[in-house]
C-alpha positions in Angstrom: 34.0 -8.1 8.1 30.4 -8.5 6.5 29.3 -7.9 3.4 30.1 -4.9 0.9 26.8 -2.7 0.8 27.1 -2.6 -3.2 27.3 -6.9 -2.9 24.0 -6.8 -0.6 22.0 -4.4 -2.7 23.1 -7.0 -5.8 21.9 -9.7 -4.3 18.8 -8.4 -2.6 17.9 -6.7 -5.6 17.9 -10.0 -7.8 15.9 -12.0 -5.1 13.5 -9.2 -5.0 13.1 -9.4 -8.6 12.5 -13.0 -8.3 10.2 -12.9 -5.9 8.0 -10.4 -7.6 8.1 -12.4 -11.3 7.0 -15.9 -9.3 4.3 -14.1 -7.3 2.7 -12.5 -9.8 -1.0 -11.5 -8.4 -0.1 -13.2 -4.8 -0.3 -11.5 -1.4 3.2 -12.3 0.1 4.7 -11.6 3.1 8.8 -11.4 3.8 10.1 -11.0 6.8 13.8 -9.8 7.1 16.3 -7.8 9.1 16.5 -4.1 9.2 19.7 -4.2 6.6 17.4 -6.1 4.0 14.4 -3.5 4.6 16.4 -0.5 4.2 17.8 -1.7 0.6 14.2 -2.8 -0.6 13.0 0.6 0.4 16.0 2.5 -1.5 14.8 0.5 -4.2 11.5 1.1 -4.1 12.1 5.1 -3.4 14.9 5.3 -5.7 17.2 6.1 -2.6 20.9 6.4 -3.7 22.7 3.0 -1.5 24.3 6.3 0.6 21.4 7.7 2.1 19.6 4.2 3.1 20.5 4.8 6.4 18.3 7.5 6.8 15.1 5.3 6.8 14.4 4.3 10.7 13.7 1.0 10.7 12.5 0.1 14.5 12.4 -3.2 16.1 9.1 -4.9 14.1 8.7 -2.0 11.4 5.9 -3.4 9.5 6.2 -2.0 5.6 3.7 -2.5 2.9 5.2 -2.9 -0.8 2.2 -2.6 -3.3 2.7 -3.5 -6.8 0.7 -3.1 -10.1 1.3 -5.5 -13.0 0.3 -4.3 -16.6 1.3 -5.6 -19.9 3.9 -3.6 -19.7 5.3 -2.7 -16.7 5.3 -3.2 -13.1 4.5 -0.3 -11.0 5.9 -0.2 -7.3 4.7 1.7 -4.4 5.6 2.1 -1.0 2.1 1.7 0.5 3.4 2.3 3.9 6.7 2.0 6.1 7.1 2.2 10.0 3.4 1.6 10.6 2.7 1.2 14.5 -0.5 -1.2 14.2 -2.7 -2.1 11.4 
């Protein structure tokens, strides 16, 4: 038995968060599995846990996560998913 879904988005969600306060103005890359993707893009899109199945996430998807930093706030975009070649 794996992982509860609701456990997985915790925990992805806190390392995401992590990730995006100590790379602050960096260019990172993160490779993952297609589980991890599909949470970081429900995040991202605001996709109730439910429905992440939806996304298609082929062998070697390559996804672009943009995000702006203000004073404020942080904006995230989804720049691109699924993209075929660069």
């Amino acid at each position: 038995k794996g992982e509860a879904l609701l456990d997985a988005q915790a925990r992805i969600k806190a390392a995401y968060h992590q990730l995006v306060i100590e790379n602050q103005g960096k260019r990172i890359l993160l490779v993952t599995h297609g589980g991890v993707l599909r949470i970081l893009l429900g995040l991202v899109c605001h996709t109730p846990l439910p429905k992440i199945n939806s996304y298609e996430i082929p062998y070697a998807c390559l996804s672009r996560i943009t995000l702006f930093h203000s004073e404020h706030k942080t904006i995230t975009q989804l720049s691109f998913h699924n993209l075929s070649s660069v």
